[in-house]
N, C-alpha and C positions, 0 to 999 in steps of 0.2 A: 542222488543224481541218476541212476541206474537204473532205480524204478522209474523215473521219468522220463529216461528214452525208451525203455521197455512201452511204455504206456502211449508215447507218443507214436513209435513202431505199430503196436496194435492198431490202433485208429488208424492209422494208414494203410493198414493192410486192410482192414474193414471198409475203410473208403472205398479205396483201390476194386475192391472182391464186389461190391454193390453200386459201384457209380452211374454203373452205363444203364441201372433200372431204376435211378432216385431223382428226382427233378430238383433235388438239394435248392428246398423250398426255405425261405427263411420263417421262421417259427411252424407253427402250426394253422399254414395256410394250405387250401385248397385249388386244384382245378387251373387249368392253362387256358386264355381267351385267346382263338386264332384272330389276332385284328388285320382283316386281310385287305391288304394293298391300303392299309393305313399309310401316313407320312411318318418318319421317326420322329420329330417333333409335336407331333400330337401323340405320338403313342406315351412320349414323358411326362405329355401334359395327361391324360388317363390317367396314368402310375400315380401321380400325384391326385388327382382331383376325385377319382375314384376305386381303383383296383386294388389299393394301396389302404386309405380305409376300409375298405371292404373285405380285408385281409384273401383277395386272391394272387392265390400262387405263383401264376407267371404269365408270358404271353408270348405265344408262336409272331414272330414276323413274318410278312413275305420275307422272298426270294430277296438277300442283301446287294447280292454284284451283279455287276453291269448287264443286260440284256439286250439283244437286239430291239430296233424299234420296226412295228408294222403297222402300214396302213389302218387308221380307225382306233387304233392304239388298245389291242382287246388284251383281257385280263390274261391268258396264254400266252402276252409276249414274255411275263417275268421269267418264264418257265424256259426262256432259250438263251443261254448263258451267250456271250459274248468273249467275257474275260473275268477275272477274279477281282476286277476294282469295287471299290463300295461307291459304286455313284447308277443310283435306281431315279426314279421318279419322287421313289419315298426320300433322296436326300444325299446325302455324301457322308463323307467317314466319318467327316468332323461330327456332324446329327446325328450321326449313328453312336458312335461312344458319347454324347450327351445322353443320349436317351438311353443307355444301359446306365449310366451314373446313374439320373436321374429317376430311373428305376428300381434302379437297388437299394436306394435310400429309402425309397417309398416302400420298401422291403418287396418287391416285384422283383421275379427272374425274367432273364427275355431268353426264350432258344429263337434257333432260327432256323426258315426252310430253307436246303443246301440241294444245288440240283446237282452235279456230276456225271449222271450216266451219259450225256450228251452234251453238245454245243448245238448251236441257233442254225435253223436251215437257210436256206439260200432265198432270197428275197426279190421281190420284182424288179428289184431294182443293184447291180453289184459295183462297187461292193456293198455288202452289207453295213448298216451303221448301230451303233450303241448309243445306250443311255449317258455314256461316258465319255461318246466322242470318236470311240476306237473304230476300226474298222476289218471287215474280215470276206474273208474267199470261200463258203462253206462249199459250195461245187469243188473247188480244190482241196479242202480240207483243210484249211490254212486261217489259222487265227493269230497273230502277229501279236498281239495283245496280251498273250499267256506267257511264250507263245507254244503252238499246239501247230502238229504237221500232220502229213496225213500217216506217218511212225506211230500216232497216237490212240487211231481209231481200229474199228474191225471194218473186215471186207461192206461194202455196200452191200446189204440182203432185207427184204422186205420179213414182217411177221408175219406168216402166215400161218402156225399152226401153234395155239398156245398149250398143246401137247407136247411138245417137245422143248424142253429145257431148254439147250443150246442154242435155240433158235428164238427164242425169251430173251437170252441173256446177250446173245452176239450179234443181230439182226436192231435192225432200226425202230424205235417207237414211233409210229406216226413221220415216219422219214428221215427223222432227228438225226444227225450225225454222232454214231455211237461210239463213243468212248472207251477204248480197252483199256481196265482195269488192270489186267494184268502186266503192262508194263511199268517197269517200275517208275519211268520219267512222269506218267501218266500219276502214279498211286504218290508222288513227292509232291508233283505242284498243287493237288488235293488236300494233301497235308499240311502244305506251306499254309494254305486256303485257308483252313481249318484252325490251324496253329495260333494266325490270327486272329482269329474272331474271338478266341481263349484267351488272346492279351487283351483285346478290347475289354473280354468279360462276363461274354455272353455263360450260361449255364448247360449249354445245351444244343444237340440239334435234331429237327425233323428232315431224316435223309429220305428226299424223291427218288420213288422208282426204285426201289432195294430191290423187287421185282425181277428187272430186265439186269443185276447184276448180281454178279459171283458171290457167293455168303464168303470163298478163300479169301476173297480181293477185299472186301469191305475189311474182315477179320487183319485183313495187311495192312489194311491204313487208317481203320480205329487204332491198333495196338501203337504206333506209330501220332496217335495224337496226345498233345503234351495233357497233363493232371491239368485239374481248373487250379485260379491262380489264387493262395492266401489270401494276397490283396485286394481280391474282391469278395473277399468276405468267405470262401470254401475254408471247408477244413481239407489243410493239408492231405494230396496225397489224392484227392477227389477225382473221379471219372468222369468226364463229360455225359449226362442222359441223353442217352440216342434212343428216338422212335423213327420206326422205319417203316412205310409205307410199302405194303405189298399187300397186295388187292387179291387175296385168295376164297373164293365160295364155294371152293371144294371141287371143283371139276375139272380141274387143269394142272399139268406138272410140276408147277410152281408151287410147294405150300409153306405158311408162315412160319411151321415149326422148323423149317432150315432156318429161320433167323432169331431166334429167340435166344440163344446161347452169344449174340452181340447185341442186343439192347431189347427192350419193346417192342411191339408189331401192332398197329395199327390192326383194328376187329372191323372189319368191312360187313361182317355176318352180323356183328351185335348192332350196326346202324342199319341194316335191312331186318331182321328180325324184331326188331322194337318198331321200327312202322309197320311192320304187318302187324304186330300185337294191337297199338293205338287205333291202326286202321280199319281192325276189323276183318283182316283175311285170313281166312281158313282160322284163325285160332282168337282166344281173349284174354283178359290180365289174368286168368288164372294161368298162364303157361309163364307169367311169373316168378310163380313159385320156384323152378330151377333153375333161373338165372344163372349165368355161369359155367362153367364146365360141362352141366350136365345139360347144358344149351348147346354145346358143342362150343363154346368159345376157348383162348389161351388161360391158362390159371393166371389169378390177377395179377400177380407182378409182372408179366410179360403182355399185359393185354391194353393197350391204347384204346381208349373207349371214346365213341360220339354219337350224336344224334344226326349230324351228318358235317361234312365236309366241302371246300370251296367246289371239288368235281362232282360229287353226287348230289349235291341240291341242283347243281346243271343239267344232271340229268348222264355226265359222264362217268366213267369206271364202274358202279357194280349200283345195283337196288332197283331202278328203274324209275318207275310207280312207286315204291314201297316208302320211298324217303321219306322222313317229314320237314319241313325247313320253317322258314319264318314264313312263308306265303300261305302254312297252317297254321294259323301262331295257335289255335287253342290246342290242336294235336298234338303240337311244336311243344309247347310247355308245359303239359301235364308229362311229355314223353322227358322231356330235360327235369322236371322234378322226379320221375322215376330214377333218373340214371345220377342224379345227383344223391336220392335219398340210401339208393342200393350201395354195398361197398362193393360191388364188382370195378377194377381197375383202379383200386387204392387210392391214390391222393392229387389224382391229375386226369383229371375227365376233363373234355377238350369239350370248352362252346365255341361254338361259331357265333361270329359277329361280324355281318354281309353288310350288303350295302343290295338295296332292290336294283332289280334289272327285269326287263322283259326279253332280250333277246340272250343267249347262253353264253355271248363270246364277247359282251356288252362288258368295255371296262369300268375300272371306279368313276365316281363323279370327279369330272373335270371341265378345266375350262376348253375356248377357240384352240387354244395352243398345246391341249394334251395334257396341261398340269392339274396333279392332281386339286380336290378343292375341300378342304378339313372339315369335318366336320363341326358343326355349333351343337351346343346344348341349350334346348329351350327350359322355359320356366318350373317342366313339371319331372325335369332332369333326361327329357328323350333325347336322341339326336336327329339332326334336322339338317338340311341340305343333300340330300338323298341317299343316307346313310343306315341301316337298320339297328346295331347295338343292339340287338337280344341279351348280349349279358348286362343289358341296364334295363333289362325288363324288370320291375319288382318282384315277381315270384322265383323269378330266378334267380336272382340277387340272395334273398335271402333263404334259397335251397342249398348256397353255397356254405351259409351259416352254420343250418342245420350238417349239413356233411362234416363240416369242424368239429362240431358240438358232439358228434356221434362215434366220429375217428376213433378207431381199432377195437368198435364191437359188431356183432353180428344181426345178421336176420333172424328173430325170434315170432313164433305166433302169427306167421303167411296166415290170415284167413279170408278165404273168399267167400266172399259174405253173400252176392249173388252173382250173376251174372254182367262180367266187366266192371263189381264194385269189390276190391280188395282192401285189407289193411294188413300192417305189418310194424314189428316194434323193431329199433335196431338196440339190440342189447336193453338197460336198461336206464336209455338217455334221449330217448327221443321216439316219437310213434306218426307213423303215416296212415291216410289213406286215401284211396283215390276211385272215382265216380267216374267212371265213359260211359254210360249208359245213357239209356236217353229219362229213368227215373229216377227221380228222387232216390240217396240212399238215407234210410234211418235204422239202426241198430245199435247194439251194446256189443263192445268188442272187446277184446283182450289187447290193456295199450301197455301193460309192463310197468311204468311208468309210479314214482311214490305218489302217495296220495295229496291230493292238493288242484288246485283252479290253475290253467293254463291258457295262454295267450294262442287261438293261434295264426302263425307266422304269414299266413298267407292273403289270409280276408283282412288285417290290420297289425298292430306293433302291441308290445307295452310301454306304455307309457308312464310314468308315475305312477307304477305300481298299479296301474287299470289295461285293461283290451281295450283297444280303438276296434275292436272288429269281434269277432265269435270268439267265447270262450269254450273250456272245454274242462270238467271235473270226473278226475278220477280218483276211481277210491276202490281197495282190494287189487287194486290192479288192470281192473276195468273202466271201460268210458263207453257214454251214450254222444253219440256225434250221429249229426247232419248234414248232407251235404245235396242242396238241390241242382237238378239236371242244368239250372239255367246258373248256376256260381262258376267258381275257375276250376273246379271236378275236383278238387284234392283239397288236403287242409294237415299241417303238417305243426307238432309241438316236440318240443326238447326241455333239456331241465332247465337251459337260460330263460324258457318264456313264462316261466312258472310263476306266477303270483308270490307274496309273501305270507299272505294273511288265509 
């Protein structure tokens, strides 16, 4: 009995000491899919029909509580809290703890994006209204709904100089009525907030704008948020995984390394740097080769990795030009087979999966009356009704494979073969490489790899023990592969694609 609380002790102290950087994934899955301004009820039906087979990891929600409502209904209204209720467009509490059920079973985590640094600005019309029905004074600073007075907020002050710390952290984003942190009534009903979503279930959360708030104040009301709950399945004792959004590229007083010692940090530099690679500016896939650290990014347990995000495909917060999104899809997914094949940002690389828009402040598809409208799946498994799903793109789909298949080995054998044509083995379970050029690449590479005929994963499957698509033999450790200018540039095998014969 002794050694069994001894033993049961450790693991909670192990939990406890690693939670706030584990996405406490069930089994040996990979990768978070942001399904943004999804409904909860589609997102269970996902969990179920494909996330779930497809053994990925988990999935970012929007914004869960209540939001104001504005004119035209743009995708920026989630992002203006109202009050703490779970009644969004995506659904109500009741949809919302279905869809963490129904997720988890599917062996799916869900985190969620949690806004706090501010409430909803003043609207053209007052009082202001919510998704929920609530109503509120932001000119007075009065949210009845929490409730929040103006005892809650900091002085009215515009951002004018993102030099200056205090003026980041105490001053208004974009006019937003900012949130002082530092009081305590302020850091409880947060918690309350928080608390919740932990008894519903959730694994996690992505906290907005860590940025424009105090690393003290967060480190006050993380320590303050309860362990995730047995009952849904955590080991005892478990940290909520917090990634935290702050948009640092180096030039301003704010940097990511004040938050890193409270969860993950979001790499704003690794989703501008890898579209300039794919892009072709100033540098090419050989500046691959030091991915990581020596890229100047966070060492990977601290380092939230994307190709890009719901603001910088818009073209807001940091990259400009540089982004790639799904409006490049062939940039788009040789750059998300890179960041999938790489193990920089260990077991939770974040894809986006948008929904097309032509104007930046264009919300989800919906109908006359605002609601949103679910997406279908047609026959060849896409989505349809003006939905995009990149993580149900096939190559990326099963880049998420390979990333499993390869989990906790390294980069061996970077060769750049020529010019924006690389290959690279990851330990000795799987081998890439990948073609931006505008040539043909053909060579004999170092794949690591035993010897044997392999499927690979990208041009088709195995099936019955054959390739529906290019094989690939290696033997000594070597392979002759090709990959023409006009194919999907990359071609990617591991030991599950391996032939038997």
């Amino acid at each position: 009995m002794k050694l069994q609380i001894t033993t049961i002790f450790i693991a909670s102290l192990i939990a406890a000491t690693v939670g706030q950087w584990d996405p406490h994934f069930i089994e040996d899955r990979q990768g978070i899919v942001h399904l943004f301004e999804w409904k909860w009820l589609d997102i269970a039906d996902e969990c179920e029909t494909f996330l779930g087979p497809n053994k990925i990891g988990g999935v970012q929600t929007s914004v869960a509580n209540e939001n104001v409502i504005i004119s035209g209904r743009p995708w920026y209204e989630r992002y203006q809290p109202m009050s703490f209720k779970l009644e969004t467009r995506s659904g109500n509490e009741n949809e919302f703890k279905e869809m963490i059920t129904r997720c988890r079973n599917a062996g799916v985590r869900i985190f969620v994006d949690v806004v706090v640094n501010h409430m909803a600005a003043s609207q053209e019309t007052s009082p202001a209204t919510g998704t929920g029905g609530s109503e509120a004074y932001p000119g007075d600073r009065w949210y009845p709904a929490v409730p929040f007075n103006k005892t809650a907020f900091h002085t009215s002050c515009a951002i004018e100089n993102y030099n200056d710390a205090k003026q980041v952290r105490d001053c208004e984003l974009s006019g937003l009525p900012d949130l002082d942190q530092g009081v305590k009534y302020v850091r409880e009903k947060i918690v309350e907030y928080l608390n919740h979503l932990i008894d519903l279930g959730v694994a996690g959360f992505r906290m907005d704008a860590c940025k424009h708030m105090w690393p003290r104040d967060l480190r006050a009301i993380y320590s303050k948020v309860k362990p995730l709950s047995k009952e849904h399945g955590f080991v005892q004792g478990s940290r909520p995984f917090f990634f935290q959004e702050v948009i640092d590229m180096g030039n301003e007083a704010v940097k990511r390394q004040e938050y890193i010692s409270l969860g993950t940090v979001t790499e704003f530099t690794y989703s501008t740097q890898i579209g300039m690679v794919f892009r072709k500016i100033e540098r090419d896939l050989s500046a691959l080769r030091l991915w990581g650290p020596p890229s100047g990014f966070l060492p990977s347990r601290f380092s939230f990795v994307f190709i890009c995000n719901h603001d910088n495909q818009r073209g807001h917060g940091s990259g400009g030009d540089m982004i790639l999104s799904y409006k490049d899809k062939d940039l788009f997914t040789k750059a998300s087979a890179f960041m999938l094949a790489h193990p920089h940002g260990g077991n939770h690389p974040r894809l986006m999966s948008s929904y097309y828009f032509d104007d930046p402040s264009q919300g989800p598809p919906q109908d006359s009356n605002g609601n949103i409208i679910s997406r279908e799946i047609d026959s060849n498994g896409a989505c349809t009704n003006g939905w995009v799903c990149e993580h149900r793109w096939p190559e990326i789909v099963k880049m998420v494979k390979f990333r499993a298949v390869t989990d906790k080995t390294v980069v061996m054998s970077f060769t750049n073969i020529a010019e924006n044509q690389i290959s690279f083995c990851r330990g000795r379970k799987g081998f890439v490489a990948i073609n931006n050029s505008d040539q043909s690449l053909n060579a004999t590479v170092n794949a690591c790899l035993p010897n044997g005929v392999y499927c690979d994963v990208i041009s088709g499957d195995k099936v019955d023990d054959k390739c529906t698509g290019t094989s690939v033999t290696v033997r000594a450790g070597k392979a002759h592969i090709e990959i023409p200018s006009s194919s999907f540039g990359f071609l990617a095998i591991h030991l599950e694609s391996r032939l038997s014969n």
